[in-house]
C-alpha positions as a Markdown table, in Angstrom:
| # | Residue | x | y | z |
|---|---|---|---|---|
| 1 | Unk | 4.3 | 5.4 | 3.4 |
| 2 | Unk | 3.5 | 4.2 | 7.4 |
| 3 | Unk | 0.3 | 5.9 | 7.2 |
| 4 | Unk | -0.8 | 4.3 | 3.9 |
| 5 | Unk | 0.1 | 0.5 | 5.4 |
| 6 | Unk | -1.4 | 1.2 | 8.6 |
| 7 | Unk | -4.9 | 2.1 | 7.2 |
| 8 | Unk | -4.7 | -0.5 | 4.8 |
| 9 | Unk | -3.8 | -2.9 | 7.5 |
| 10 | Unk | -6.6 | -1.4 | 9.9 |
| 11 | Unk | -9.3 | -1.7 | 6.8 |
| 12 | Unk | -8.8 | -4.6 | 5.4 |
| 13 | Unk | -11.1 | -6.6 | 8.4 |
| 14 | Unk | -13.9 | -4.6 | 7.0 |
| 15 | Unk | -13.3 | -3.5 | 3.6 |
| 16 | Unk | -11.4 | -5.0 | 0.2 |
| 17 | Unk | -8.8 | -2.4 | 0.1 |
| 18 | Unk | -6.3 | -1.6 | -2.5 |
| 19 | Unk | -2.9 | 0.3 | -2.5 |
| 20 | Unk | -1.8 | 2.3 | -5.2 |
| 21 | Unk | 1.8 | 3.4 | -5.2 |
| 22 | Unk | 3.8 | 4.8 | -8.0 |
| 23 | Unk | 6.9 | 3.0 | -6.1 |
| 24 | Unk | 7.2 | -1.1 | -5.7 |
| 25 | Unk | 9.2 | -1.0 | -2.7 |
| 26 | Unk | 9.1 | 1.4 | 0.8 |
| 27 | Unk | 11.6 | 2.9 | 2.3 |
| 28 | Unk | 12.5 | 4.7 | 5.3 |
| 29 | Unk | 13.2 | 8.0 | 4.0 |
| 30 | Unk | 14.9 | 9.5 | 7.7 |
| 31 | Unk | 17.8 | 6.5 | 7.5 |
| 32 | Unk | 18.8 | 6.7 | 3.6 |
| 33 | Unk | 21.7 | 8.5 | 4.6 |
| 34 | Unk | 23.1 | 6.0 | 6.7 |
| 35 | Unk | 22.3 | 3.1 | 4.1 |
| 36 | Unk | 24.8 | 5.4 | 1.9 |
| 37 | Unk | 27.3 | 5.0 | 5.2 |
| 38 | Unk | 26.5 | 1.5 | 5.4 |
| 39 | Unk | 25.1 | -0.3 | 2.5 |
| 40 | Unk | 23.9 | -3.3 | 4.4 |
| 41 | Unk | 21.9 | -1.2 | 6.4 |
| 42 | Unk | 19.6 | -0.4 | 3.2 |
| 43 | Unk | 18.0 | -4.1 | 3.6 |
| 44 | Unk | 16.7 | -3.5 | 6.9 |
| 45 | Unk | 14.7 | 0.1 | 5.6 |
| 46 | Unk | 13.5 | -1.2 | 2.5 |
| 47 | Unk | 10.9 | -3.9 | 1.6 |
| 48 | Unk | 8.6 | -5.1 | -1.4 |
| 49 | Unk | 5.3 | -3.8 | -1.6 |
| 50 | Unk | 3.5 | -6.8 | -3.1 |
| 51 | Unk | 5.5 | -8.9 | -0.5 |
| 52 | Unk | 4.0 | -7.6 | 2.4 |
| 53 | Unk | 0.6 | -6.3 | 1.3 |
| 54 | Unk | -0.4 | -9.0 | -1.2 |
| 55 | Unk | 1.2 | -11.9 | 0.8 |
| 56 | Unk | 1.1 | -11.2 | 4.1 |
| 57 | Unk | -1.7 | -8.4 | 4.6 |
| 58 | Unk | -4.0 | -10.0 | 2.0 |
| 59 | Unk | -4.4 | -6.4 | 0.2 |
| 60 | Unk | -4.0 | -5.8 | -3.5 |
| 61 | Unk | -1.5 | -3.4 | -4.4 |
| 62 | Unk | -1.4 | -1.7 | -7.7 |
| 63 | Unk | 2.0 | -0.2 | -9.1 |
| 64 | Unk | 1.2 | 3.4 | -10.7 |
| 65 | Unk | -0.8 | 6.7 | -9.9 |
| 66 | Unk | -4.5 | 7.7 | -8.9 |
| 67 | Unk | -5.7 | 10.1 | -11.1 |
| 68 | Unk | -9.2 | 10.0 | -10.4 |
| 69 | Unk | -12.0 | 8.1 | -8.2 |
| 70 | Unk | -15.5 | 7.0 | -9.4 |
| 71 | Unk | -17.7 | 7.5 | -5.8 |
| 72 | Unk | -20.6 | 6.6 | -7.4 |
| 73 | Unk | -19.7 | 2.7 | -7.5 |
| 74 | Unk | -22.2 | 0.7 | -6.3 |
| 75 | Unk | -21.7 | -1.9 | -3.0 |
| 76 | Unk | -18.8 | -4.2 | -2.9 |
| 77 | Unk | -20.8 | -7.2 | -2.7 |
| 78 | Unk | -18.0 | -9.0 | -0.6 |
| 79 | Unk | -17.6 | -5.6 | 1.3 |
| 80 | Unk | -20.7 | -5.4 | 2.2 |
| 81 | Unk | -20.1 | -1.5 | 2.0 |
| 82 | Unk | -19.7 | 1.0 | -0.4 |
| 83 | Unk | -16.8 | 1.0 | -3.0 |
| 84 | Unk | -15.1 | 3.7 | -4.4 |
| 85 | Unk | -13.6 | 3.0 | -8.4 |
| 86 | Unk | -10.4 | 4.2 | -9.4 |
| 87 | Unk | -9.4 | 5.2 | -12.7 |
């Protein structure tokens, strides 16, 4: 959702960040109802994951589900951090 692209948009200077959703598009949850009114209205609350994190934000986005994370990665080499695996 917002929160998820503005962290990824905030980490990605510092970290190599990936997004995991188990949806390939985001919507705008509060204004689906009016996109029912007004079906035009649906291309101006929706847009492509991959689109705009991949092409534009330069993070790697990963269509499916977290359902666990390796912490004890070792450094991101590129990072310069720690890295976290998921599985």
């Amino acid at each position: 959702g917002p929160t998820g692209l503005f962290c990824a948009d905030r980490l990605r200077h510092h970290f190599e960040v990936t997004v995991v959703d188990s949806k390939e598009y985001f919507e705008f949850t509060p204004s689906i109802l009016r996109a029912l009114a007004d079906p035009p209205h649906l291309s101006r609350i929706t847009f492509d994951y991959r689109k705009v994190l991949e092409k534009e934000l330069g993070v790697e986005f990963v269509l499916g589900e977290v359902s666990s994370i390796n912490t004890s990665v070792g450094p991101s080499p590129s990072a310069g951090g720690g890295a976290a695996a998921v599985a």
